[in-house]
Backbone as a ProteinNet text record, in pm:
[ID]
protein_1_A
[PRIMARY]
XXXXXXXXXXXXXXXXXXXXXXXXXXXXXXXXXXXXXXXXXXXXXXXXXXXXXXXXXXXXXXXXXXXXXXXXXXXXXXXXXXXXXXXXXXXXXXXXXXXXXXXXXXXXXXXXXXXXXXXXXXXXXXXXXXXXXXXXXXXXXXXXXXXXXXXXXXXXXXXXXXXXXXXXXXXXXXXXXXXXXXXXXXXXXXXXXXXXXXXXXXXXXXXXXXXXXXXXXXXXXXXXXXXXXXXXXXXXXXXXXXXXXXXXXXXXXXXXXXXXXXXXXXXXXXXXXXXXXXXXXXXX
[TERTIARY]
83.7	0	86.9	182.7	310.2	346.3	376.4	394.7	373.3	219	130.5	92.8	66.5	2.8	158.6	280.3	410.4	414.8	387.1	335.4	316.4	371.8	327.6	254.9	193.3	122.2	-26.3	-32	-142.2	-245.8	-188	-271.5	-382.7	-326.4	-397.2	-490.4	-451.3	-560.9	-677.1	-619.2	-728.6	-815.8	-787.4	-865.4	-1002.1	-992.7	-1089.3	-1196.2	-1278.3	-1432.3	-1421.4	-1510.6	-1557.3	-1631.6	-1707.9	-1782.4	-1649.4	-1505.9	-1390	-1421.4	-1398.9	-1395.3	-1275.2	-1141.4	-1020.6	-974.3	-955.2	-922.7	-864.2	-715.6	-636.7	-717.1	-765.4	-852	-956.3	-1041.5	-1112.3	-1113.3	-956.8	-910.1	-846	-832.2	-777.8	-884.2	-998.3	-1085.9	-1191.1	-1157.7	-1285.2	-1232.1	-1151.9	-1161.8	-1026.2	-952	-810.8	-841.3	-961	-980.9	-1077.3	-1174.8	-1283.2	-1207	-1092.3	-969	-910.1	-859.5	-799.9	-929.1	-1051.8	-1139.6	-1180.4	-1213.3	-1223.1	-1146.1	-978.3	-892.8	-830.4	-902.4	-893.4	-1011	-1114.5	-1242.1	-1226.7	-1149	-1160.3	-1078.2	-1024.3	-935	-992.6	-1055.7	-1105.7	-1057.1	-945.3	-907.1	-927.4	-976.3	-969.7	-1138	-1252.8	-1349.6	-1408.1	-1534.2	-1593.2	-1713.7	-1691.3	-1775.4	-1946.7	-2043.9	-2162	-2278.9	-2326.5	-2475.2	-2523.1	-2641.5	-2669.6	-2768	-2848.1	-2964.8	-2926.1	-2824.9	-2758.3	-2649.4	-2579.8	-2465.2	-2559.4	-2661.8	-2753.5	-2824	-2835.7	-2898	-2773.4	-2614.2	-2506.7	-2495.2	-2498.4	-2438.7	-2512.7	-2659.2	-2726.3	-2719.5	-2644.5	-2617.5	-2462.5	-2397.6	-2293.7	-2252.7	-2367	-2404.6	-2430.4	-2521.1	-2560.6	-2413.1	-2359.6	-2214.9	-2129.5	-2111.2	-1994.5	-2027	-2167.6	-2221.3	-2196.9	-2278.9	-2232.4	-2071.6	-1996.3	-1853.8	-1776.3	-1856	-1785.9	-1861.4	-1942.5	-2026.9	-1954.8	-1909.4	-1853.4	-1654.6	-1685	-1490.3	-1489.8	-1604.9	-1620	-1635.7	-1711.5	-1727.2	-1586.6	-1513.7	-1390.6	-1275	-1261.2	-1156.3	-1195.8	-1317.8	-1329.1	-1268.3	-1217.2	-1147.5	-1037.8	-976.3	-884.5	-956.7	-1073.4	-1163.1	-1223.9	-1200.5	-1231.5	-1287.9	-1466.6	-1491.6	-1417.2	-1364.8	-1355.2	-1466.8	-1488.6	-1601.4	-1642.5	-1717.6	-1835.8	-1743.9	-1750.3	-1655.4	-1742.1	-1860.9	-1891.5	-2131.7	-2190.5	-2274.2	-2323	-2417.7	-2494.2	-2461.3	-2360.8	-2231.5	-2236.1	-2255.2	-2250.6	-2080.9	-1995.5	-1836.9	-1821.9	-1749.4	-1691.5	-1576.1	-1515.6	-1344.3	-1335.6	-1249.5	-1199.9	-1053.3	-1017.7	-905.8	-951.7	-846.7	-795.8	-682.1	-690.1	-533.5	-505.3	-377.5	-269.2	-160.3	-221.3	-140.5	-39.4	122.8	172.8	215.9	214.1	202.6	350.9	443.4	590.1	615.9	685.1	696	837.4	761.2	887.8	1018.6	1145.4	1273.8	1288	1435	1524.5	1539.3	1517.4	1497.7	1342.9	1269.9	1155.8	1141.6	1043.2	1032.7	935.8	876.2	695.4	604.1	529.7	447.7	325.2	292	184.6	160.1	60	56.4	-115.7	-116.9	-255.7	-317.5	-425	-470.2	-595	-570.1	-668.1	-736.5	-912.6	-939.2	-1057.2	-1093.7	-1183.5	-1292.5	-1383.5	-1462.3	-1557.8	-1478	-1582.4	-1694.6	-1760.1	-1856.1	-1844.1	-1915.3	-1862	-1767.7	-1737.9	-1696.2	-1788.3	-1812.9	-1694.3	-1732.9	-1817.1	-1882.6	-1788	-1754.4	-1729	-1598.3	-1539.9	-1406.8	-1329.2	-1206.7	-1165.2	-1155.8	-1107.7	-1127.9	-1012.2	-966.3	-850.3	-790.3	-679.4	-617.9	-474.1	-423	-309.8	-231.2	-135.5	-84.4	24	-18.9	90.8	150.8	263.4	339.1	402.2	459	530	689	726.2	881.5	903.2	860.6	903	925.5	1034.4	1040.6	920.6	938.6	801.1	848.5	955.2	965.4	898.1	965.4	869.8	695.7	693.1	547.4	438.8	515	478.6	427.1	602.8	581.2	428.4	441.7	311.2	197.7	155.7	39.4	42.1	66.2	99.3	74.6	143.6	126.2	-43.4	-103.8	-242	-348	-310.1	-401	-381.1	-275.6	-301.9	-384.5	-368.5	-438.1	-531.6	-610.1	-729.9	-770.1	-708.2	-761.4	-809.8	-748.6	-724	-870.5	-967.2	-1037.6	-1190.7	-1174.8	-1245.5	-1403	-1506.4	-1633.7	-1696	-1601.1	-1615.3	-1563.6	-1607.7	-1526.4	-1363.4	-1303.7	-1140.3	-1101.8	-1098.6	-1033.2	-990.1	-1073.2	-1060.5	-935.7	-950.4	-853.4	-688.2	-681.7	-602.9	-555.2	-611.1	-556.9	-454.7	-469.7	-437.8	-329.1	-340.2	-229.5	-77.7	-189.4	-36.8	3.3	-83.7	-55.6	82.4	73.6	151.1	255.5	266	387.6	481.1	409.2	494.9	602.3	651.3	779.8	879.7	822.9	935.3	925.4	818.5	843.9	930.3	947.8	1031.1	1225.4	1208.8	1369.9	1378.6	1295	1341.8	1398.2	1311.5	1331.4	1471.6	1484	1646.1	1758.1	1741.1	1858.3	1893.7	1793.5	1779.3	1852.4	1853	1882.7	2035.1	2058.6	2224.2	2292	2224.7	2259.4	2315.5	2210.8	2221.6	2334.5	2355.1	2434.6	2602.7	2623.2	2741.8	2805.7	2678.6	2715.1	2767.6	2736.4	2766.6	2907	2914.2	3063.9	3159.3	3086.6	3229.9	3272.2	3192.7	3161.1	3259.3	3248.1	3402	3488.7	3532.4	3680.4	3751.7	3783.9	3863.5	3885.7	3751.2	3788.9	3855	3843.3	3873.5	4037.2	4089.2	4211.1	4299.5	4270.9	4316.4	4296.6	4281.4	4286.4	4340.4	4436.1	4517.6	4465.2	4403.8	4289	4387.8	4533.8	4611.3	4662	4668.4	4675.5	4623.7	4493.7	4404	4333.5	4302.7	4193.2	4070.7	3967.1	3802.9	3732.5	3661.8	3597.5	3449.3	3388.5	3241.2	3180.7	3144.9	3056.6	3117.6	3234.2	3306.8	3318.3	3271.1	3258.3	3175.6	3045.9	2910	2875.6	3006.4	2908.3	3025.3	3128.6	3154	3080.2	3134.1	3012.8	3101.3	2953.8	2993.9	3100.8	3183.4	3322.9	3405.2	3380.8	3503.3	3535.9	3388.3	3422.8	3478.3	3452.1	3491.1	3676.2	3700.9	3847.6	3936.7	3857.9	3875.3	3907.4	3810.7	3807.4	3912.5	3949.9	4013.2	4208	4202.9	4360.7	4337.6	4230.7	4295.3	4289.4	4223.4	4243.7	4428.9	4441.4	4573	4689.8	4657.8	4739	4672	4608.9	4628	4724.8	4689	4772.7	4937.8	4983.3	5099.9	5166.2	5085.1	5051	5118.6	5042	5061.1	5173.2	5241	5352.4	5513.2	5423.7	5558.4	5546.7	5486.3	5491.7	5529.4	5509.5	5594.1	5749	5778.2	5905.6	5989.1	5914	5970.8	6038.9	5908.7	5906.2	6021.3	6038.4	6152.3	6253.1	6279.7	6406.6	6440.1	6333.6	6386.7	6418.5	6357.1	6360.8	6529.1	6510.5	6695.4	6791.2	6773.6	6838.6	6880.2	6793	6804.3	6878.6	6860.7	6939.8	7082.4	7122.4	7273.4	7333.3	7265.2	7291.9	7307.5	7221.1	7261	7385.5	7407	7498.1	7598.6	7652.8	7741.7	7777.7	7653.2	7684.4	7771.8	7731.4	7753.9	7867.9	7906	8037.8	8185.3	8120.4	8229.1	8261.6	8129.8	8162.6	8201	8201.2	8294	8405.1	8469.5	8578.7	8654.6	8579.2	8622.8	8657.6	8615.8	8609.4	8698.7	8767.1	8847	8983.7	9011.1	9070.5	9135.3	9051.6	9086.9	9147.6	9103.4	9113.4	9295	9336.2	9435.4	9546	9540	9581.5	9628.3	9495.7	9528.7	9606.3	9592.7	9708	9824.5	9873.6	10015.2	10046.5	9965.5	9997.4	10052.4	9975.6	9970.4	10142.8	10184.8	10245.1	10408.4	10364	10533.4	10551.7	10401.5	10450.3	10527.2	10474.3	10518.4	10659.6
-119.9	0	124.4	95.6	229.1	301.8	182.8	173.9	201.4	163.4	206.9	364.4	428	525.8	650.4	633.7	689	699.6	614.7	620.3	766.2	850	929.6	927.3	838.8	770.4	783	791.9	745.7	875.7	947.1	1105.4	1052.6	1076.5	1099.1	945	847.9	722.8	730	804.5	808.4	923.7	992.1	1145.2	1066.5	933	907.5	863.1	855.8	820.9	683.2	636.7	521	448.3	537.2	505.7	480.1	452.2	488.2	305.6	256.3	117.6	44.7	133.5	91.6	-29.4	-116.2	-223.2	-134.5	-101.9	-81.6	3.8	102.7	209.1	157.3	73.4	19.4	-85.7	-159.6	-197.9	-127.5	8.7	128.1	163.9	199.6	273.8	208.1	68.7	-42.5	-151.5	-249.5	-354.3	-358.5	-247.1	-201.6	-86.5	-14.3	65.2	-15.1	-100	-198.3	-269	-328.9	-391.7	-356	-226.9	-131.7	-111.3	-104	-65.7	-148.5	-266.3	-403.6	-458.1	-431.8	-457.7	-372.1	-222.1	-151.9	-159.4	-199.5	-198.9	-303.6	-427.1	-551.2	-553.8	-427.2	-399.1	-331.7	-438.2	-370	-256.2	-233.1	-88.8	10.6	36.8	164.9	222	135.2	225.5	190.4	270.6	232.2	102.8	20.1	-116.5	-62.5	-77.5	-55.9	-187.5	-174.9	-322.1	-235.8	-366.6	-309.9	-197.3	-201.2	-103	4.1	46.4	184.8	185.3	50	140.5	149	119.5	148.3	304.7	366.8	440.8	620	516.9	625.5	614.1	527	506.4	620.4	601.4	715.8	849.9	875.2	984.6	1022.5	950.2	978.7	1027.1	941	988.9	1136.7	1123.5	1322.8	1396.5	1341	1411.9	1398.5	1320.6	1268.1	1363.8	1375.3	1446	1596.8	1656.5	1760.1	1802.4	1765.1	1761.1	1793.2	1694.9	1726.3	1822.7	1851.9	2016.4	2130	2107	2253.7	2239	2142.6	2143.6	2169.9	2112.4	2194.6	2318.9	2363.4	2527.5	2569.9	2513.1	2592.7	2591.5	2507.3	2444.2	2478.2	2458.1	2504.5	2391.1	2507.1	2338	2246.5	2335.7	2249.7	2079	2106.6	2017.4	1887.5	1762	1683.8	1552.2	1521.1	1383.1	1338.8	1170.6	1096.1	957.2	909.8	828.5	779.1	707.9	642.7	496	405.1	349.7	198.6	218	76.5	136	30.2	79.9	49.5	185.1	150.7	166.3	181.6	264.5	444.4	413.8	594.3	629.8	524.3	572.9	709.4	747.7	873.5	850.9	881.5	896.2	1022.9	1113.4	1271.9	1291.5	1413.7	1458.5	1594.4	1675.3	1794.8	1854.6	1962.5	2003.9	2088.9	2056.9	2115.8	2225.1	2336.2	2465.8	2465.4	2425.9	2451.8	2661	2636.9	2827.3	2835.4	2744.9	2791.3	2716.5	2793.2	2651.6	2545.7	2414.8	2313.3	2360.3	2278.2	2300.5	2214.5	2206.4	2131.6	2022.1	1886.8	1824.6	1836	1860.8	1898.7	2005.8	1939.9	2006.6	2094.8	2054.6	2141.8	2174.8	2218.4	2230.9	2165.5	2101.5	2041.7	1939.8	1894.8	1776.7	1799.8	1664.1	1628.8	1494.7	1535.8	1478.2	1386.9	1236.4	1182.1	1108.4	1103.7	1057	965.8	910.7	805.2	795.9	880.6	875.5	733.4	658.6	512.7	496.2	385.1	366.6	415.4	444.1	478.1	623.3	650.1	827.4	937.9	1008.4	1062.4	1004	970.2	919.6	862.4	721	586.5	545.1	618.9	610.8	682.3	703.2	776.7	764.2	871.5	829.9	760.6	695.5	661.1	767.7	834.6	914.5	828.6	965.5	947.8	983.2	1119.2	1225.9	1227.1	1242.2	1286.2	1354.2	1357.3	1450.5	1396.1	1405.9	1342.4	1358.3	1440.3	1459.6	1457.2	1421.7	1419.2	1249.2	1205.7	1050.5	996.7	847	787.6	747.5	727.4	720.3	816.1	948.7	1087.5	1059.3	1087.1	1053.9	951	804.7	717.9	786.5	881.1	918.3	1019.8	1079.3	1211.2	1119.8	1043.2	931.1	905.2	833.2	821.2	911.3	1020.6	1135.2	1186.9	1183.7	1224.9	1101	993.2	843.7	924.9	889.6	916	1025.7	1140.3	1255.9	1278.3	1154.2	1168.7	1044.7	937.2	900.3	955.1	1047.3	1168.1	1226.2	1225.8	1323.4	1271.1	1128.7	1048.9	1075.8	1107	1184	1337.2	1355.4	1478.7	1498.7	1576.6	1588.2	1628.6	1549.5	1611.3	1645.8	1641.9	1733.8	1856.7	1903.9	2096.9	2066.8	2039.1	2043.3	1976.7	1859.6	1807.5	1877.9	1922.5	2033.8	2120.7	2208.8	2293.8	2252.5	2164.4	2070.3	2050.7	2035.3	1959.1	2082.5	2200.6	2324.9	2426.6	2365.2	2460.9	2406	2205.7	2153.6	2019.6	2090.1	2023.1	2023.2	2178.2	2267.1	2203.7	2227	2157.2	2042.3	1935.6	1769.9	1760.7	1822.5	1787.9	1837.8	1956.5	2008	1903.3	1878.7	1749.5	1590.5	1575.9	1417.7	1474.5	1594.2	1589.3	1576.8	1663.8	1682.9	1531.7	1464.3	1313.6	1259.5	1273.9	1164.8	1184.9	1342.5	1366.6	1315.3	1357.3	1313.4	1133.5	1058.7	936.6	927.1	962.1	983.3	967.4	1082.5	1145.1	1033	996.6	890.6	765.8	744.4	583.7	641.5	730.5	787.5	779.8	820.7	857.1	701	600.1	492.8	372.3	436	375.7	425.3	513.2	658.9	517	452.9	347.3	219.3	197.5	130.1	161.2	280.9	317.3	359.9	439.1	458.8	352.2	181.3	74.1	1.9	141.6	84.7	176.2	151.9	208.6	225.4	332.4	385.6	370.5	379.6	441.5	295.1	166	46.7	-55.8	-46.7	-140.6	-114	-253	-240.2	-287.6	-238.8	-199.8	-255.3	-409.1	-439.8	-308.5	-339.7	-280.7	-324.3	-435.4	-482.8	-414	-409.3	-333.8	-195.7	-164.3	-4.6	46.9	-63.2	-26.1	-17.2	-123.8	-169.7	-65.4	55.7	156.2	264.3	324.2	437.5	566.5	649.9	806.7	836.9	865.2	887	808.2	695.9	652.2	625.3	636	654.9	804.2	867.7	1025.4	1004.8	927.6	920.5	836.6	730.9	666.5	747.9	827.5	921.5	967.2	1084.3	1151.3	1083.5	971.7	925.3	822.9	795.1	813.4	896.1	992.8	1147	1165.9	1150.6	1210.8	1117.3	950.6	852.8	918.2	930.7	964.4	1094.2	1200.9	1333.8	1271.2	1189	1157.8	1107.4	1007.2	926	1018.2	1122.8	1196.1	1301	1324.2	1383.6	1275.9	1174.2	1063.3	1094.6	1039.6	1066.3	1164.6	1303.9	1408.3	1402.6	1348.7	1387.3	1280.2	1159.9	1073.9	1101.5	1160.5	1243.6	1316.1	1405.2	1533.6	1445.7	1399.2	1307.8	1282.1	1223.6	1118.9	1253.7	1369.9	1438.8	1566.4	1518.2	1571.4	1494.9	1335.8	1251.9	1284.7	1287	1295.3	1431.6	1555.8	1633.1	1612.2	1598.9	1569	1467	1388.7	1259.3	1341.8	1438.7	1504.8	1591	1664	1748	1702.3	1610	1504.3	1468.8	1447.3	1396.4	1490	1554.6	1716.8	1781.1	1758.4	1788.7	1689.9	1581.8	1425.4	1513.3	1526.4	1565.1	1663.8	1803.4	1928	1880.4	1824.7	1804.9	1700.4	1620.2	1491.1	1631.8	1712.9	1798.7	1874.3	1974.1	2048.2	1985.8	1857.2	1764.2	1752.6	1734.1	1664.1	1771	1920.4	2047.9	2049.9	2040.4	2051.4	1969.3	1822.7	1785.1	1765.3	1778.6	1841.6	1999.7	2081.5	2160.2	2158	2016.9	2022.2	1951.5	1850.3	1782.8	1823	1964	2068.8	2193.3	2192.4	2230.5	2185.2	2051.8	1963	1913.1	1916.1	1921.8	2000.5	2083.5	2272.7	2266.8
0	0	0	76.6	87.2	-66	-143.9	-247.7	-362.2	-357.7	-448.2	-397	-295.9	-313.7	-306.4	-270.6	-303.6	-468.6	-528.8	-711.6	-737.2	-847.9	-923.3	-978	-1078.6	-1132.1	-1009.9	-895.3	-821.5	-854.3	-825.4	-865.5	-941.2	-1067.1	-1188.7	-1178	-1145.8	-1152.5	-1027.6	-895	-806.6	-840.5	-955.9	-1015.4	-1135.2	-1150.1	-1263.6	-1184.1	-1200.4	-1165.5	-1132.6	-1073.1	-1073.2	-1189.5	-1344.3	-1405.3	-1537.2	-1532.7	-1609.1	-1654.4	-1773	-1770.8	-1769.7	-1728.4	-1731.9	-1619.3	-1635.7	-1530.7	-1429.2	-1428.4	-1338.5	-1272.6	-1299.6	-1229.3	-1157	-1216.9	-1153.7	-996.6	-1029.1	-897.9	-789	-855	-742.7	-686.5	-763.5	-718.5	-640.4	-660.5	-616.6	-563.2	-582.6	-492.5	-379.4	-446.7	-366.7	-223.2	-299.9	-116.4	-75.9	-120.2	-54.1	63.5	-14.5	96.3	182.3	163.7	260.1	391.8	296.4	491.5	554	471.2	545.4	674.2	592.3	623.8	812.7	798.9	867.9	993	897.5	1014	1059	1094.7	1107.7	1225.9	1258.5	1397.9	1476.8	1590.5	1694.4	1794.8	1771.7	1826.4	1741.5	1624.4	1511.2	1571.9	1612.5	1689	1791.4	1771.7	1938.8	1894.4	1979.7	1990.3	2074.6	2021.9	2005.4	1938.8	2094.2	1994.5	1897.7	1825.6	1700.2	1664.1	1747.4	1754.9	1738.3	1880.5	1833.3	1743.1	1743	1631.8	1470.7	1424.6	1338.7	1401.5	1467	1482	1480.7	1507.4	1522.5	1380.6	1290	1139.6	1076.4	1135.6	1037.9	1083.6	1205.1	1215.1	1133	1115.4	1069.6	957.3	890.6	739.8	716.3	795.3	788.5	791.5	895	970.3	817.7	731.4	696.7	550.4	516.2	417.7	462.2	523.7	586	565.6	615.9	645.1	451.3	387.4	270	220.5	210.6	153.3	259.8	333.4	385.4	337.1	293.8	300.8	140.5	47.5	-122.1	-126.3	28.6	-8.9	33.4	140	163.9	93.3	8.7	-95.6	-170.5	-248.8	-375.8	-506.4	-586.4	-657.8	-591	-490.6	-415	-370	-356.6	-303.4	-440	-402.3	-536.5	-501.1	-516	-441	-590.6	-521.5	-624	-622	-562.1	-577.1	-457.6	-448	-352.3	-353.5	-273.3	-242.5	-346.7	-299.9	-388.1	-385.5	-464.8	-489.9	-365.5	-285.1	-192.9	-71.7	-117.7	31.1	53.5	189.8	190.4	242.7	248.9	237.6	145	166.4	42.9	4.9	-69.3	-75.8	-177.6	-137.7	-149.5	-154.2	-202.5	-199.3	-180.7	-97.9	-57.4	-93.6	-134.9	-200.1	-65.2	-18.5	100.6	38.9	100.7	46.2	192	242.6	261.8	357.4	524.8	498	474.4	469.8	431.3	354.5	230.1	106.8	154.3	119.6	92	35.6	92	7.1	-47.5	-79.4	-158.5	-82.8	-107.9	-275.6	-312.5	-259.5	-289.4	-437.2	-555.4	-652	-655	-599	-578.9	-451.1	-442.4	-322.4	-337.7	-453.6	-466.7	-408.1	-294.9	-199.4	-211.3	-98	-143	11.6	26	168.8	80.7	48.3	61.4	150.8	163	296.6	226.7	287.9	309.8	404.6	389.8	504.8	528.4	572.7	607.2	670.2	693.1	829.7	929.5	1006.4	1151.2	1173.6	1072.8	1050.4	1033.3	1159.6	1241.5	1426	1413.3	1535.7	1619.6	1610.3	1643.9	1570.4	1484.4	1415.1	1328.1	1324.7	1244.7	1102.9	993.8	852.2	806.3	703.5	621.4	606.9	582.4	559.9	480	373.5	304.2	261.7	310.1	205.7	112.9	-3.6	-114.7	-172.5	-220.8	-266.5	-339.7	-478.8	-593.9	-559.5	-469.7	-495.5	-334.4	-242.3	-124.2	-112.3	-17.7	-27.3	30.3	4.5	41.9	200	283	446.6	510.3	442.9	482.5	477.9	335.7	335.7	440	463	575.6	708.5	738.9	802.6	879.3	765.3	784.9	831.3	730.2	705.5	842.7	897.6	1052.3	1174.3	1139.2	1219.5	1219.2	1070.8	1064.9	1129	1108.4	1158.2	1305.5	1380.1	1521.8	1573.4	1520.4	1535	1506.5	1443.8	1376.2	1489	1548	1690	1793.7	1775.4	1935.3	1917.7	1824.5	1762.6	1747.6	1757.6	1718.1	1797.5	1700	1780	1699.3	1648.6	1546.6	1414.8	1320.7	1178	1239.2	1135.5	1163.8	1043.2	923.6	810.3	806.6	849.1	842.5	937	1030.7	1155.6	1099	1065.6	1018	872.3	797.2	689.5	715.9	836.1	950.2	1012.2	1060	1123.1	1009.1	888.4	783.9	706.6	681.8	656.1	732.3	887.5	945.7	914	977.2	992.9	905.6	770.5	674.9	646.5	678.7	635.8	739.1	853.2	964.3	963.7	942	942.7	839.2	718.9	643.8	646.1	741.5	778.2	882.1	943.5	1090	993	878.6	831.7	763.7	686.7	634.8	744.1	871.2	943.5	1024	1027.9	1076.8	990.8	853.1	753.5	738.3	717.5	759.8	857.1	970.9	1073.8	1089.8	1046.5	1051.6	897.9	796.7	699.6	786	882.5	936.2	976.4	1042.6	1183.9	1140	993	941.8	843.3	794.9	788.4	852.1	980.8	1109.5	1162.5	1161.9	1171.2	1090.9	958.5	840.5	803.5	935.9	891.1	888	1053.7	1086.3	963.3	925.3	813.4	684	655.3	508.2	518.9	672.7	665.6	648.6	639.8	641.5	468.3	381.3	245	213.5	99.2	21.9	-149.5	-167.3	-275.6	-374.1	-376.3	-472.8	-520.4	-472.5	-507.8	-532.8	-452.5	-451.7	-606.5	-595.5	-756.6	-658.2	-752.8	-699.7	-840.9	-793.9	-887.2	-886.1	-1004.9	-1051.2	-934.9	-883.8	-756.5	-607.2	-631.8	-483.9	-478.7	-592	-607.7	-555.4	-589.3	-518.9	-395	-313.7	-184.9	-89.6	-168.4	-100.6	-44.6	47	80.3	31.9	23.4	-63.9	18.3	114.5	122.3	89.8	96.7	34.7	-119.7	-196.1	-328.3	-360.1	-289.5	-294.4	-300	-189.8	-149.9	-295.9	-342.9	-458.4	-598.2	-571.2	-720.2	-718.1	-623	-591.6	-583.2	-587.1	-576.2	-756.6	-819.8	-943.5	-998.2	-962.7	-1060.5	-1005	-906.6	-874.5	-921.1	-942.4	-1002.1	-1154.4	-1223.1	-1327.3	-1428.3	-1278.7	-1305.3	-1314.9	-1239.3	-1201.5	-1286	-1354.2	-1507	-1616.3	-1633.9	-1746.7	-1713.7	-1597.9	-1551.4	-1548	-1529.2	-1584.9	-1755.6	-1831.9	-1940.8	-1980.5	-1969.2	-2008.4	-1990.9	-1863.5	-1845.7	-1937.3	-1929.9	-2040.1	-2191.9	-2265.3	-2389.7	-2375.6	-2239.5	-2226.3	-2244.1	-2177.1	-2195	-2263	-2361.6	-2475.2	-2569.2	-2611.9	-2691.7	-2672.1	-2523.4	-2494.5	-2562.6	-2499.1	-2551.5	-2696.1	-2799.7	-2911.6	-2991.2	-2906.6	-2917.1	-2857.9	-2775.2	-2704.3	-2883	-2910.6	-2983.2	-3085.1	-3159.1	-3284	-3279.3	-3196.5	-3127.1	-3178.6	-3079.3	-3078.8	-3216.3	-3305.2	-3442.7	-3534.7	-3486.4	-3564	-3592.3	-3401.3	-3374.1	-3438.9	-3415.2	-3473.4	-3625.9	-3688.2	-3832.9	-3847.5	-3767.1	-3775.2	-3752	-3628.8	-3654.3	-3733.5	-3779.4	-3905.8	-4056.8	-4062	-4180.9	-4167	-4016.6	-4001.5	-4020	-3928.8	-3938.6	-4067.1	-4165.1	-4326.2	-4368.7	-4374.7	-4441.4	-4399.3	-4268.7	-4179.8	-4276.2	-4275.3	-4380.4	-4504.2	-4552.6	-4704.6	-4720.4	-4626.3	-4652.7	-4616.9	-4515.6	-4473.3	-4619.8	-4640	-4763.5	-4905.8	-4893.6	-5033	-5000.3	-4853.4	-4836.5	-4852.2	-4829	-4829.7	-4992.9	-5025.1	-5208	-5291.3	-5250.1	-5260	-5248
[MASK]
++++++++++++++++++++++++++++++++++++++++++++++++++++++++++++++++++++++++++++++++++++++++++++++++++++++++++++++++++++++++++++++++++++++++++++++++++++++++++++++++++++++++++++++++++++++++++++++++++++++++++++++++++++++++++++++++++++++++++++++++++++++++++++++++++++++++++++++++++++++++++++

């Protein structure tokens, strides 16, 4: 379930009707939340236990409540506000979305501010139990997201007896901005800690000798591939600084050698000249 509703993809398929004849949609919209409340109402701690007389007599109050509740949250939203369908025929369940305007915008890595509160108003909502709840966001991780989801279920326990949307809107309006600087500085945090954790190990490898298969590359951590990079960029610089000096050499070499050649034959020529005139002289 984490899974599926973390989906990008989930948006736009929980946005089609119930009357859509598309399979997949149809098992989102129908036998996938049918499951989910079954699944939920089937836990005797999620409400209040009631014989039948009255819990038939609270159901139909709830209805009013649960109807009610979404006609004032269409007038307050507006288009923010979107039923998506009736849960199955004959059911007075609802299932809705709410668009969550953020009062301080999301950061980085966050792409957007666009999030989204879907709820489920089941049986027994608002009376005798709380609603399904789910919030999304396309670019925030899905642990985060869990997280929230969580944070709104409980708070929507605490509550249990009255509409909670408006309230819970409010709630995720103020403290999205900070649940989400708290889940980064956590994640660094826990990041640091498993760093500081393999200093001891990594000072006991030698980056500049060791060979690092493709599979051992992977199962390094971001410092120490950092440390990796960084000593063959510097065995490579070293690389191409041997090689130069090589070239120099050799290209000295080859001068000294012409030099040399040069000289043999200046003086092989002065030499001869020397000669031939003592030669030209004792003829004389």
């Amino acid at each position: 379930i984490d899974q599926v509703f973390a989906s990008t993809q989930i948006e736009k398929l929980l946005e089609i009707g119930a009357d859509e004849d598309d399979g997949t949609v149809s098992i989102l919209n129908g036998k996938l939340l049918k499951n989910m409340i079954a699944s939920v109402e089937a836990d005797d701690d999620e409400g209040i236990q009631l014989d039948q007389e009255i819990g038939h007599e609270m159901e139909e109050l709830a209805v009013i409540e649960r109807n009610q509740e979404k006609e004032v949250l269409d007038a307050i939203y507006a288009e923010g506000f979107q039923l998506l369908s009736k849960l199955s025929e004959g059911s007075d369940s609802l299932h809705y979305r709410v668009e969550v305007n953020p009062t301080t915008p999301l950061t980085h890595p966050s792409c957007n501010d666009k999030c989204h509160l879907h709820v489920i108003a089941r049986q027994g909502y608002p009376l005798t139990s709380p609603p399904m709840l789910w919030f999304t966001n396309t670019t925030l991780p899905p642990t985060l997201l869990r997280q929230i989801s969580i944070k709104l279920k409980n708070t929507a326990k605490g509550l249990v007896g009255q509409p909670v949307v408006f309230p819970l809107m409010e709630y995720l309006a103020e403290g999205l901005a900070e649940w989400q600087k708290q889940f980064i500085d956590e994640e660094a945090l826990a990041e640091k800690t498993s760093e500081d954790n393999e200093v001891g190990s990594e000072d006991e490898i030698d980056y500049y000798t060791t060979h690092f298969t493709v599979e051992e590359r992977k199962k390094l951590s971001r410092r120490q591939r950092q440390k990796l990079r960084a000593a063959e960029k510097s065995h490579s610089l070293n690389v191409i600084l041997v090689e130069k000096q090589r070239q120099k050499e050799e290209k000295d070499k080859d001068r000294r050698q012409r030099i040399r050649i040069e000289n043999e034959t200046l003086s092989s020529r002065m030499a001869e000249k020397v000669v031939n005139r003592r030669w030209k002289e004792w003829v004389d």
